[in-house]
N, C-alpha and C positions, 0 to 999 in steps of 0.2 A: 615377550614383546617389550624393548624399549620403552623407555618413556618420551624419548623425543619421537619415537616414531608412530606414538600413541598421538602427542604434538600433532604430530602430520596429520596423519588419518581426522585427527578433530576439525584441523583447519579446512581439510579438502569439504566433509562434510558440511561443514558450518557454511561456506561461501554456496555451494551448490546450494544450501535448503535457502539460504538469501538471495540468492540470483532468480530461484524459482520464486518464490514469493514475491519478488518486485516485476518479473514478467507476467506473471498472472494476476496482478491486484487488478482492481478498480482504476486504479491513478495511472497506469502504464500508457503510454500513448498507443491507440488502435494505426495500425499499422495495413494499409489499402497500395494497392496496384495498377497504377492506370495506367490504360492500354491507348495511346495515340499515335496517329499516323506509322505504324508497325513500329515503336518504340515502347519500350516499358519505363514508367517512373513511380520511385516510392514515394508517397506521401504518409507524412507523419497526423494524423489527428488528434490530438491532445483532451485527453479527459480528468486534470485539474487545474485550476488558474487560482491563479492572485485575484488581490481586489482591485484590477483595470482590465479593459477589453483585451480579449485575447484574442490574438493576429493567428488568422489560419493561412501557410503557405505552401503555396504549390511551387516549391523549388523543381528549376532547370525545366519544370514545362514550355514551352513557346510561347512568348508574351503574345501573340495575336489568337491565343487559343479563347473560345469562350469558355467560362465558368461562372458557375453558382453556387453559393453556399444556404443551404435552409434550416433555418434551426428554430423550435419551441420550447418554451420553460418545462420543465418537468416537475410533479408529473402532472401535465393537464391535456386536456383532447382539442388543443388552441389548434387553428390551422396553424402548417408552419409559416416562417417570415423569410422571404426571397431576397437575398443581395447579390449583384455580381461581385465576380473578383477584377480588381483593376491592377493595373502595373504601380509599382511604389520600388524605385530603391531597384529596378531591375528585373522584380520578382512579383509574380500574381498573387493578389493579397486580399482577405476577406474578415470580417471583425465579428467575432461573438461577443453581444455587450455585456459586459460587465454585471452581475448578477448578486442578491445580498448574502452575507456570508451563508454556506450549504445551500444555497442554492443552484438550481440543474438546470441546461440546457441540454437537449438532445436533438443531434443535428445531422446531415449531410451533405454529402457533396455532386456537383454534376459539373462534367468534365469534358467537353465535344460531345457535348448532348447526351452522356450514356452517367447512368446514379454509380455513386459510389456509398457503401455501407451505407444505403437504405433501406434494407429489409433487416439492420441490426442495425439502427443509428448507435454512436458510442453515448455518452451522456458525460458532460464537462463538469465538476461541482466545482463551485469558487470556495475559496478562504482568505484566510486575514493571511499575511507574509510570517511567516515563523523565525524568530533572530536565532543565525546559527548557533550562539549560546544555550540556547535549549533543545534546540534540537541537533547538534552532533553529540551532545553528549548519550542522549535518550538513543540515539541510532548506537554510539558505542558500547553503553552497557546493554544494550540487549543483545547485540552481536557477540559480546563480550559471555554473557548468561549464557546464550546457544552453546558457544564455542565450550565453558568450562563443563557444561554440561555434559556434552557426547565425551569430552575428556573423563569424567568422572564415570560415567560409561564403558569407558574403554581399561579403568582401573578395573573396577568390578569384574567384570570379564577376565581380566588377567590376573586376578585375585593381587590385587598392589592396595595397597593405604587408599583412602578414598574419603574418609572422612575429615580433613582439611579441605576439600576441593568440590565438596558437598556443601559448608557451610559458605562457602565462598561464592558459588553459584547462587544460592537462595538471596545472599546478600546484594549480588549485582543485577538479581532479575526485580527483587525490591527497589532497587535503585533506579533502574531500567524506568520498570512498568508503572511503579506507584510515587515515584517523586518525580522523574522529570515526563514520564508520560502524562501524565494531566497537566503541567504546564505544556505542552506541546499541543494539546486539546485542547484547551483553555485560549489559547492564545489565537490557534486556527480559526474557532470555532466557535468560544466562548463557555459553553461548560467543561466543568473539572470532568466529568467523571459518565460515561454512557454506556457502561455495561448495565450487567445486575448489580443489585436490584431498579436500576433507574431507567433501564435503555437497551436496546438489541446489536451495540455496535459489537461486532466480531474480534476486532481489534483488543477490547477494551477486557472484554468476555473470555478470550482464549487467551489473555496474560493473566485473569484469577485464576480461571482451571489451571494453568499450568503452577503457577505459585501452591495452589491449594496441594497440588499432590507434591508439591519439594517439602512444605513442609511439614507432611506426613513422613516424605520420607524421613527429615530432619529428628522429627520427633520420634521417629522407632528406631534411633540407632545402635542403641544398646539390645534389639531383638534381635534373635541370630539368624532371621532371615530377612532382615533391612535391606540386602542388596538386592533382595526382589523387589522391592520398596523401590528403589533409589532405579533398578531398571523400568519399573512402570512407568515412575515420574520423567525418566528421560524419554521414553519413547512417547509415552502423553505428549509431552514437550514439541519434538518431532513432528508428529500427527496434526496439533493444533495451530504451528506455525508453518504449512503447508495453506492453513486456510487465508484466503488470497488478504492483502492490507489493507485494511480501510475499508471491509465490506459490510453492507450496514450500518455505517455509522450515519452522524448528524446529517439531518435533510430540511431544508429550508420548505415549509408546509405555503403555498403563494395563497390560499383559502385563509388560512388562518392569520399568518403571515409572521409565524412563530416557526423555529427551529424545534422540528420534532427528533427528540433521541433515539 
């Protein structure tokens, strides 16, 4: 096998394991189907915001349609709070307020009288706005870590040099996960760091796992059977970044009224 077409195969993979990761996370907008006067419309529901209300809309519905939006903080057993949607700008519009950083709403909708995802309402968490300064880069070098990864993968298999492309992965997923990912946390959110030992965020947690076994791998490379080494830690790699983004991380506690990790 080529090396470019080692290339290939990495890229195909690496995009597909990120495309699933962002359609499955927490943050992905829940995506509903409303059924009015024998037409179908998608509505987009949003489950992360910035720090100002976020505008729910029922694009190309029928402005004379009624709706309602109901949404409570999470998690608490508050009844929910009722508003209609009104016309703004063309478009049927409804507001979840503004909530303090990790803090949740969990919400629905009703649409000519019939619920929409209310027997799974999605749940909104707000944040602080993140400058894309710290965060494309944090998004590149982990995409970057993936990508060299399954490359390094793809050596080992086809018995090719592997240990330049080995150190070079450990080095961008460090860069990734443990410098600019905590300013990207930090800045969201306000703490550096919510894996172990401090915190149960997933996120946080499945980029040490994964770093812990690269640099096992790193460190047995002089044993003659490191490529099993170096294949565990890729598919570790794999396995761990299937688990959806942002799941378990920081929650804004409305009791306490502190940001639990």
């Amino acid at each position: 096998m080529r090396k470019s077409f080692c290339w290939l195969v990495a890229v195909v993979i690496t995009l597909v394991l990120s495309i699933y990761q962002r359609m499955t996370g927490p943050t992905y907008p829940k995506k509903v189907i409303v059924e009015l006067n024998r037409g179908s419309y998608k509505v987009k529901l949003p489950r992360s915001g910035v720090q100002h209300d976020e505008i729910i809309l029922l694009k190309d519905i029928p402005s004379d349609t009624k709706a309602q939006l109901h949404y409570r903080r999470y998690p608490t057993t508050n009844d929910y709070t009722t508003v209609d949607f009104s016309l703004k700008d063309n478009q049927l519009q409804a507001v979840l307020p503004v909530q303090p950083v990790a803090g949740k709403l969990q919400y629905y909708i009703t649409v000519g009288g019939k619920d929409y995802a209310a027997d799974e309402p999605p749940l909104i968490r707000f944040r602080n706005d993140v400058s894309a300064g710290i965060l494309i880069p944090h998004i590149l070098f982990m995409f970057a870590a993936m990508l060299f990864a399954v490359y390094t993968f793809l050596l080992v298999v086809t018995r090719k040099e592997y240990g330049r492309w080995l150190k070079i992965t450990v080095a961008t997923l460090f860069v990734g996960g443990f410098i600019f990912g905590p300013l990207v946390q930090h800045a969201a959110f306000g703490p550096w760091w919510t894996g172990f030992p401090y915190g149960t965020d997933l996120t946080d947690n499945k980029t040490l796992i994964s770093f812990v076994f690269f640099v096992a791998a790193l460190a047995t490379m002089k044993w003659k059977y490191n490529k099993w080494v170096v294949c565990l830690a890729v598919l570790v790699m794999i396995v761990v970044f299937t688990i959806p983004h942002s799941a378990y991380g920081s929650e804004y506690d409305y009791t306490t009224q502190q940001i639990k990790k």
